[in-house]
C-alpha positions, -999 to 999 in steps of 0.1 A, spaced: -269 -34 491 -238 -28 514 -247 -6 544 -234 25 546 -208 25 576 -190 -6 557 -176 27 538 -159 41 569 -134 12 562 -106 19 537 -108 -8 511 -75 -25 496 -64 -23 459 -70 -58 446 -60 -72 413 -56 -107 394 -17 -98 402 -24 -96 440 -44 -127 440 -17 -152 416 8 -146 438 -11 -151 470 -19 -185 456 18 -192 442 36 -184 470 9 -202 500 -5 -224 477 20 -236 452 0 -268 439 -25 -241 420 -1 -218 407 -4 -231 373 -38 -229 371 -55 -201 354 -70 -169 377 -97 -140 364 -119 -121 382 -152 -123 383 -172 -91 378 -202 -98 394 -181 -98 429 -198 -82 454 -191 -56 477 -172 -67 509 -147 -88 484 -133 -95 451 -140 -132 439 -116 -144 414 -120 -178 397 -93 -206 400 -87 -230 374 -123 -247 367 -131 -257 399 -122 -233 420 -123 -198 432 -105 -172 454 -122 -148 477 -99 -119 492 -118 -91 517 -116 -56 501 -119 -40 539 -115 -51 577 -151 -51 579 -150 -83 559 -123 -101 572 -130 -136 594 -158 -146 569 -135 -175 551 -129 -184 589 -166 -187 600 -174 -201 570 -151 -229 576 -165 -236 612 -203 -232 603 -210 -244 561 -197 -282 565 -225 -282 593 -251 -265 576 -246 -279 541 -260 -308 541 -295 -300 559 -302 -275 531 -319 -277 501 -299 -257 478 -262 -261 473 -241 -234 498 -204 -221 494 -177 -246 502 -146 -238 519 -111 -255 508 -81 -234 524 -74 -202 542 -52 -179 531 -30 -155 556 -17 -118 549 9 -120 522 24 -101 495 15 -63 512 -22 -79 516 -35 -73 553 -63 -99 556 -70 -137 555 -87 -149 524 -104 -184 509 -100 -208 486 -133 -221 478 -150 -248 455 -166 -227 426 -204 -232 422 -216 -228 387 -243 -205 377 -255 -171 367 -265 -144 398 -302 -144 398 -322 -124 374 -358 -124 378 -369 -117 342 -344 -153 332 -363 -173 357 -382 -205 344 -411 -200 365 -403 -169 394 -433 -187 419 -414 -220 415 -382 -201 425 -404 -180 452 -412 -212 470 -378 -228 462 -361 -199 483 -387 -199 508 -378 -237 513 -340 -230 520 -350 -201 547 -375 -225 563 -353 -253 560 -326 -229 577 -343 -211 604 -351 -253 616 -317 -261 623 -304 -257 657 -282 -224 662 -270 -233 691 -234 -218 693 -238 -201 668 -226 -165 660 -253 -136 676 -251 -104 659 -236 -76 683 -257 -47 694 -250 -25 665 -284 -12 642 -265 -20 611 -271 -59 619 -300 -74 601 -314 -96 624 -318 -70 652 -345 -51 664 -355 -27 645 -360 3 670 -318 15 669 -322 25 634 -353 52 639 -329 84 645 -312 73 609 -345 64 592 -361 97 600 -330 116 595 -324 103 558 -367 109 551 -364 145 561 -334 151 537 -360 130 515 -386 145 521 -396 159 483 -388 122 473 -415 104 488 -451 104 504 -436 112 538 -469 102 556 -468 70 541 -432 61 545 -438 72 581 -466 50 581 -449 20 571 -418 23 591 -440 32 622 -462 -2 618 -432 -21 614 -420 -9 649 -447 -16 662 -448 -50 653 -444 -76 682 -406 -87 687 -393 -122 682 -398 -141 710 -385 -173 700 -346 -184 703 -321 -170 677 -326 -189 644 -301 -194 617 -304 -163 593 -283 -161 558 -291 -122 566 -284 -111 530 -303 -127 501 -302 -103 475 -299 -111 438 -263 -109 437 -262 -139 467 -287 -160 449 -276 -183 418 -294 -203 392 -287 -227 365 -310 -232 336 -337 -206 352 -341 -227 386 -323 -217 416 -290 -238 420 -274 -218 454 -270 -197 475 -236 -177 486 -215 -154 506 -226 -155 537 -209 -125 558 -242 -120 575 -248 -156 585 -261 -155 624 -283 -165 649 -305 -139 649 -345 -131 642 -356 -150 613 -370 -115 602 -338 -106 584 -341 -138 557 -372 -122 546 -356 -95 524 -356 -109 491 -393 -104 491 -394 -72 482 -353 -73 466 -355 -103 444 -395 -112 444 -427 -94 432 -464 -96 423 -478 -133 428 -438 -146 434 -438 -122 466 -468 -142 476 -456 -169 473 -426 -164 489 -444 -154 523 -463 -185 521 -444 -210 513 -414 -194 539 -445 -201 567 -441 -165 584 -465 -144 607 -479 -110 606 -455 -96 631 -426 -111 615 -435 -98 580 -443 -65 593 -405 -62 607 -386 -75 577 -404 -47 559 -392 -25 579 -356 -36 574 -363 -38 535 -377 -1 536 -350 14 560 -316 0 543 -323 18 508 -340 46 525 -308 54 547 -288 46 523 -298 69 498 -281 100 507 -250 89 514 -244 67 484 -263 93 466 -230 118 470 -204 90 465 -214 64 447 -246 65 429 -247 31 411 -248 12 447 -285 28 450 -301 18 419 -325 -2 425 -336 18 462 -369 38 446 -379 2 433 -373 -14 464 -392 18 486 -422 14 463 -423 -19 468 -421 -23 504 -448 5 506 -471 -8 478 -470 -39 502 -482 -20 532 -509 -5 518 -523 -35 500 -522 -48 537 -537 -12 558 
């Protein structure tokens, strides 16, 4: 779910127009190949696919520029330590053809964005994710990027976004069980802080980041939010992509303690629950799945109170 100051920036008009002749007139050697886009883009930019084996990733606002760049610098390194196949970088792109940003071309990774329900076996895929967040938090992040002091960064701690979180629950408040929301969000403040050094975080595994191939998970993509941060912010898709027995799973097989757990679900209960009324007057669709993913995080707590 995109947060909601990503909004403040003005997003560019992109089409499969924009995108031909950014690759015909920087990358000539393509520009016979086919381009489309592909619906299931995102929402910080607009993926096109190249040919057969490629695709074309162009930034819809400011906030997303710099990703094809980092990308570059960090993927070739992590790559091959991971278990599951990760975006790979092929050219950078420069402003061009009224287009402000830089842009990527990128290898294209087969698959179908992650659907719980088309899963072979969702424990299987439970521990399977869990293995590439282990697998990524062990890999020295020395260098590597450090989320600024901003409490829209996953990764953080939690305390910055407390004003917001009780701001959006009183406009809420006929919505939900405001003690128990308050409850939740409360315990997960109070959870102990990470102590430990900054560990490699994708920062966003959501469904739409997550791909499979015959029902198994096959890869894992777009990583904006990639940092060196507290592990606490890979442990969303527990409650976004997970449930049941495969959320169980997930938090064992991803070898996580109580204080950790406790402040990822805080993170996974505040970003819908801010985001809610704001997206609720603009656009509604980005907030579909929020009440799901509240009565999940909160169904969690109280299994655990």
């Amino acid at each position: 779910m995109a947060e909601v100051q990503k909004l403040h920036d003005e997003e560019v008009d992109i089409d499969v127009s924009l995108a031909t002749r950014l690759v015909a007139t920087q990358f000539p050697r393509w520009s016979d190949r086919s381009i489309s886009v592909v619906a299931e883009s995102g929402t910080d930019n607009v993926t096109f696919r190249l040919g057969t084996d490629l695709a074309v990733r162009l930034p819809r606002t400011a906030w997303a520029e710099g990703q094809v760049e980092k990308d570059r610098a960090w993927l070739p390194r992590l790559a091959p330590q991971l278990p599951l196949a990760v975006p790979e970088p092929v050219e950078i792109g420069t402003p061009g053809e009224g287009y402000p940003f830089s842009w990527g071309v990128y290898r294209w990774l087969p698959g179908e964005t992650l659907r719980l329900d088309r899963l072979d076996d969702p424990n299987r895929a439970a521990a399977d994710l869990a293995g590439f967040v282990r697998r990524l938090r062990a890999i020295d992040a020395t260098g590597g990027p450090v989320p600024p002091d901003d409490p829209f960064k996953r990764g953080t701690p939690l305390a910055p976004r407390d004003a917001m979180f009780r701001e959006a629950l009183d406009e809420l408040r006929d919505e939900f069980d405001v003690e128990l929301v308050l409850a939740a969000w409360e315990a997960s403040l109070a959870a102990a802080p990470w102590q430990g050094p900054p560990a490699w975080i994708h920062g966003d595994l959501m469904t739409g980041n997550i791909l499979t191939v015959d029902g198994r998970l096959s890869a894992v993509i777009d990583f904006a939010t990639l940092a060196a941060a507290d592990p606490a912010g890979d442990l969303l898709a527990a409650w976004y992509v997970f449930d049941g027995e495969s959320r169980r799973v997930f938090r064992a097989e991803a070898d996580v303690d109580d204080d950790m757990w406790a402040r990822a679900r805080g993170w996974a209960l505040s970003l819908p629950l801010i985001a809610i009324p704001y997206y609720r007057r603009r656009n509604p669709g980005a907030i579909s799945s929020a009440p799901q993913v509240i009565a999940e995080t909160l169904a969690d707590f109280v299994a655990e109170s």
